[in-house]
C-alpha positions in Angstrom: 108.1 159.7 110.9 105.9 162.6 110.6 107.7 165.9 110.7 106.1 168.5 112.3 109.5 170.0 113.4 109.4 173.3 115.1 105.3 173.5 115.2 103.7 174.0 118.2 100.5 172.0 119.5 97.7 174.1 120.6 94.6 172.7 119.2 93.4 170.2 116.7 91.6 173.0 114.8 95.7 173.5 113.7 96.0 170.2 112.2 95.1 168.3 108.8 93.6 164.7 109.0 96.8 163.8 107.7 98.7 165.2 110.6 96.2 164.0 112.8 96.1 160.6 111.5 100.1 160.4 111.2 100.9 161.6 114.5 98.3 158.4 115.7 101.0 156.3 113.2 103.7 157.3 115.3 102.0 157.1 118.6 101.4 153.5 118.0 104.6 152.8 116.7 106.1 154.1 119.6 103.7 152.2 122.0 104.8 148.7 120.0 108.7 150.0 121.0 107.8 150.1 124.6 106.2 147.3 124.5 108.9 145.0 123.2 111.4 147.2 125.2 113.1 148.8 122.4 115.0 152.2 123.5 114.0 155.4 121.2 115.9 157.7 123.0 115.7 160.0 119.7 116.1 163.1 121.5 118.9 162.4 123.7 120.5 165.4 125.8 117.4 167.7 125.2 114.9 169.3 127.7 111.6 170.2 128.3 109.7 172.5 131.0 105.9 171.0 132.5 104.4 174.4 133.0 101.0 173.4 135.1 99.1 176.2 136.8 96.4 173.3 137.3 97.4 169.8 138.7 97.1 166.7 136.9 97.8 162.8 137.3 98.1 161.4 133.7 99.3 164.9 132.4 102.0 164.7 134.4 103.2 161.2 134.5 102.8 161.6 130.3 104.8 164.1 130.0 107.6 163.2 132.7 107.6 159.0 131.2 107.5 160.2 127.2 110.3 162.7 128.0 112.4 160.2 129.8 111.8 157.9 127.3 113.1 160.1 124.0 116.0 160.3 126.1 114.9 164.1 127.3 115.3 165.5 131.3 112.0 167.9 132.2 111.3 170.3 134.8 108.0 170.5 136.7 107.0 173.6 138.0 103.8 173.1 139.7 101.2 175.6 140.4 103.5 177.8 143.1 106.8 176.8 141.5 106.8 179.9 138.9 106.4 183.4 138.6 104.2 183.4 135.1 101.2 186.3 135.8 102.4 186.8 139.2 105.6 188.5 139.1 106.2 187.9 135.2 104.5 188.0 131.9 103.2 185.3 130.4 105.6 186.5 126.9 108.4 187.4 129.4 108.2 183.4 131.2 107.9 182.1 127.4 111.4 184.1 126.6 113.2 182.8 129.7 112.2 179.4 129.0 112.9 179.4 125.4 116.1 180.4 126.0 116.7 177.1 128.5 114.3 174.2 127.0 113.8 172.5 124.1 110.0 172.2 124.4 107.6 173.8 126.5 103.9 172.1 128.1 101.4 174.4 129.8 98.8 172.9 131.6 96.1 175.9 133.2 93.7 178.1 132.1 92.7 180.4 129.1 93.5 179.3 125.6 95.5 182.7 124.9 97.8 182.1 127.7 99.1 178.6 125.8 98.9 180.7 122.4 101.1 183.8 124.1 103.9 181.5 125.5 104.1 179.5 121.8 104.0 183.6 120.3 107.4 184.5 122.2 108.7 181.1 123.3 110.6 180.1 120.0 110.3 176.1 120.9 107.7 174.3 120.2 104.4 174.4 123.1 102.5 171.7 123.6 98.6 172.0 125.3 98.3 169.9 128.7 94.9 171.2 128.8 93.3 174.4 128.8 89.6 175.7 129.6 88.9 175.8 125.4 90.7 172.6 124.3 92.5 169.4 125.7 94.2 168.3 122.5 96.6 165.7 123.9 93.3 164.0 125.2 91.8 163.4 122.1 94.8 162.1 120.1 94.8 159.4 123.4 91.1 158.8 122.8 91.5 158.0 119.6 94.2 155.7 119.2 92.2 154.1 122.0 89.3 154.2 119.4 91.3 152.5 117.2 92.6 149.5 119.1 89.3 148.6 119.5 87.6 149.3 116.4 90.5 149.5 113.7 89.5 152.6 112.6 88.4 155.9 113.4 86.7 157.0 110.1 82.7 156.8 110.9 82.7 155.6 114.2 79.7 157.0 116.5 80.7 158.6 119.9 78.0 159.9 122.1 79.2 162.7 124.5 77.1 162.7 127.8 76.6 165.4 129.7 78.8 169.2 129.7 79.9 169.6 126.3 80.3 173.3 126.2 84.3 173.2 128.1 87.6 171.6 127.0 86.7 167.7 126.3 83.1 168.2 124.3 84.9 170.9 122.2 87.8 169.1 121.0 86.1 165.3 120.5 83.6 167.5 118.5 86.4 169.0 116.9 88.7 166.2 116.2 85.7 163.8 115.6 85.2 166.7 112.5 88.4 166.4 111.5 88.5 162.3 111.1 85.4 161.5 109.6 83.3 160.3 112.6 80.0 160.6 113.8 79.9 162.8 116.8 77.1 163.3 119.0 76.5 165.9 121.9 73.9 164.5 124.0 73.2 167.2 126.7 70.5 170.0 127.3 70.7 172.5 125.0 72.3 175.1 127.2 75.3 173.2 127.4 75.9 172.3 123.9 79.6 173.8 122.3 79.4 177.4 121.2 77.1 178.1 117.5 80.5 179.8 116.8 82.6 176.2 117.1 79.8 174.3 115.9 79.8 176.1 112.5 84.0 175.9 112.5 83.2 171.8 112.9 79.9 172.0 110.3 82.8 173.3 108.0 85.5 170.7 108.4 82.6 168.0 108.7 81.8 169.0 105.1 85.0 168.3 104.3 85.9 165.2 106.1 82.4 163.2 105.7 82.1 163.5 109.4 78.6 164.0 111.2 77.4 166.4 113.9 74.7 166.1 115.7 73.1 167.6 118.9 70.6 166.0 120.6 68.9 166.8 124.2 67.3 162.7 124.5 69.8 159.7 125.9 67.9 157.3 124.5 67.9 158.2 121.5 71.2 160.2 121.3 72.9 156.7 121.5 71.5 154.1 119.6 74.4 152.2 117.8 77.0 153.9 119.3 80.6 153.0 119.2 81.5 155.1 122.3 80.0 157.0 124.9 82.2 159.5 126.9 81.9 161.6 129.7 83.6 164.0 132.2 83.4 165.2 135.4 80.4 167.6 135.9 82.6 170.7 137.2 85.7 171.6 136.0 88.9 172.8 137.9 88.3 176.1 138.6 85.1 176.4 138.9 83.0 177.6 142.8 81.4 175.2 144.5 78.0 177.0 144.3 77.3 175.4 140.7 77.3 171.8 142.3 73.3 171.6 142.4 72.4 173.2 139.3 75.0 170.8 137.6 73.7 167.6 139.7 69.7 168.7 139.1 70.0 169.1 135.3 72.7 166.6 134.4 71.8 163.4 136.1 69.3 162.4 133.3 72.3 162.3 131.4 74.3 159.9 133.4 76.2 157.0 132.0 73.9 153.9 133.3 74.0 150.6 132.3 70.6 150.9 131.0 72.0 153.5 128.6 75.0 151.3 127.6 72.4 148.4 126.9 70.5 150.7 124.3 73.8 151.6 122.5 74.3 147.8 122.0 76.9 145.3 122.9 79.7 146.8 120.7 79.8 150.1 122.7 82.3 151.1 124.7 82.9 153.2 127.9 85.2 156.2 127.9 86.4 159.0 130.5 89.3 161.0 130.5 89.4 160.7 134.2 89.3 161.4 137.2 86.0 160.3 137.7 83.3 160.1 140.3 82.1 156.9 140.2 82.2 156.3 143.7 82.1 157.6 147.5 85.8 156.4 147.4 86.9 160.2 147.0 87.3 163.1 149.1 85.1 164.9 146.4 82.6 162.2 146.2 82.0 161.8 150.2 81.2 165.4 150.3 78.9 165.3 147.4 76.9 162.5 148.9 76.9 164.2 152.2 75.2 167.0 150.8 73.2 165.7 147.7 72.9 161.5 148.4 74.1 160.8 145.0 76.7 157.5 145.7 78.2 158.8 141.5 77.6 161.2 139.3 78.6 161.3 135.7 78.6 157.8 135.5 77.4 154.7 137.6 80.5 152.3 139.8 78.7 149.5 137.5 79.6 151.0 134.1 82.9 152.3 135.0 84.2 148.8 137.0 82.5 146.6 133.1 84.0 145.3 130.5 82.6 147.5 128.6 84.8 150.3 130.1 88.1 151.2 128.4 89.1 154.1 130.4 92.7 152.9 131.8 93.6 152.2 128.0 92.6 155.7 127.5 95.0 156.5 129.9 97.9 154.7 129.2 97.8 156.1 125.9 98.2 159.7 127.3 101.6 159.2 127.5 102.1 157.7 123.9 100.6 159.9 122.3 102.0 162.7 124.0 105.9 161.4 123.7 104.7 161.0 119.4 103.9 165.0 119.7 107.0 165.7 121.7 109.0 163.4 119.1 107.2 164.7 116.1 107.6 168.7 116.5 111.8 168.6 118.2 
């Protein structure tokens, strides 16, 4: 097994291909045990705490389902259910927590505040997600990538639509790191920062990987392995940007026209949740107001074949319980 005792896991920007690649090894040797029922309670009798200042689904259920499965108990404290920033620092939480768990997730807001608890915590933190980087995510994606396509080294995956947040930064970043082909296809405004972008141009150099940026669909992604996208607005964010998002992101939508120009090897990918319907509180309202029945991608794409996405999800939770098992 890879040993990464002791390390925490911020971001991929820590990590070699190696690690990268091995802790995909274990993640799929650990899915295989599941599968065929066979226990790996190899962390019996410890515990973690599921710090989430933001709520999640798969996050969640990941980290709960991995943690029960190495044989560990967890504690969720949900959005009210601690006093991190409110009443007590962010080093002064990591201290108390430390001192009680084995492991530590955060799941919020600024990159610093998952770097400050893994400063003071002295156990390993893993990111759930934070506005910079959703590192869990991509090691999911791409052992998703990999069941489908053997391997990751050269694959093309087109990311439509807001690649300046969390999901567009770390594919581009871990696409950098394992030799793919990684295209943001988006206006130029919301490309990654120049500043990322020449961290990636480096590793790419490295790694053999491509990076390109490029403001047309159609051509953006022609022989593409995968096309991804996200959710428009993030949590977090007001209201208020709803239009400008809607007006200068549609042409960007996932269609099956779109899917049809990629060719009949592509696949559909979406961390989820996503609004591909009016069969959400959040989707009602946006058609109420705008008359768009989707947005980031079309009922049609996301219900195909073609669409991978609860793979994706399922293999949140191996790949998180391989980084749980890998740095204990």
């Amino acid at each position: 097994m890879i040993n990464l005792k002791g390390k925490s896991f911020l971001k991929l920007l820590d990590f070699s291909t190696e690690e990268i690649a091995g802790l995909l090894e274990l993640s799929a040797e650990l899915k295989a045990k599941k599968k065929a029922g066979i226990p790996h309670r190899i962390h019996e009798g410890k515990n973690v705490a599921l710090l989430f200042e933001k709520d999640s689904t798969r996050t969640r259920c990941a980290f709960e389902v991995a943690a029960s499965d190495l044989g560990m108990g967890s504690t969720y404290l949900g959005p009210s259910g601690s006093q991190m920033g409110k009443k007590e620092s962010i080093a002064d939480t990591a201290r108390v927590l430390g001192r009680m768990y084995d492991g530590i997730e955060y799941r919020g807001f600024g990159q610093g505040i998952v770097e400050d608890l893994a400063k003071y915590a002295g156990v390993p933190v893993w990111n759930g997600l934070t506005n910079e980087f959703h590192p869990t995510q991509i090691l999911a994606d791409f052992l998703t990538i990999q069941e489908y396509f053997g391997e990751l080294k050269g694959k093309k995956l087109v990311y439509c639509g807001d690649a300046r947040y969390n999901m567009g930064d770390s594919l581009m970043v871990g696409c950098a790191k394992m030799g793919m082909h990684f295209v943001a296809c988006a206006p130029e405004k919301y490309f990654p920062s120049a500043e990322l972008i020449a961290q990636c141009q480096a590793i790419a150099a490295e790694s053999g990987a491509t990076l390109e940026f490029n403001s047309d669909p159609a051509s953006a992604v022609k022989g593409a392995h995968v096309i991804y996208t996200d959710v428009w607005v993030s949590m977090g964010e007001p209201d208020s940007v709803w239009q400008e998002r809607i007006e200068e992101l549609t042409p960007y939508r996932v269609t099956s026209e779109l899917m049809q120009i990629a060719g009949p090897q592509c696949k559909f990918m979406h961390c989820l949740p996503s609004f591909h319907d009016l069969n959400t509180t959040i989707g009602k309202q946006i058609y109420d107001k705008f008359g768009i029945d989707c947005m980031e991608v079309t009922d049609e794409v996301f219900e195909s074949e073609a669409s991978i996405v609860f793979d994706e999800a399922e293999n949140r939770m191996h790949t998180i319980k391989a980084v749980m098992a890998a740095t204990l």
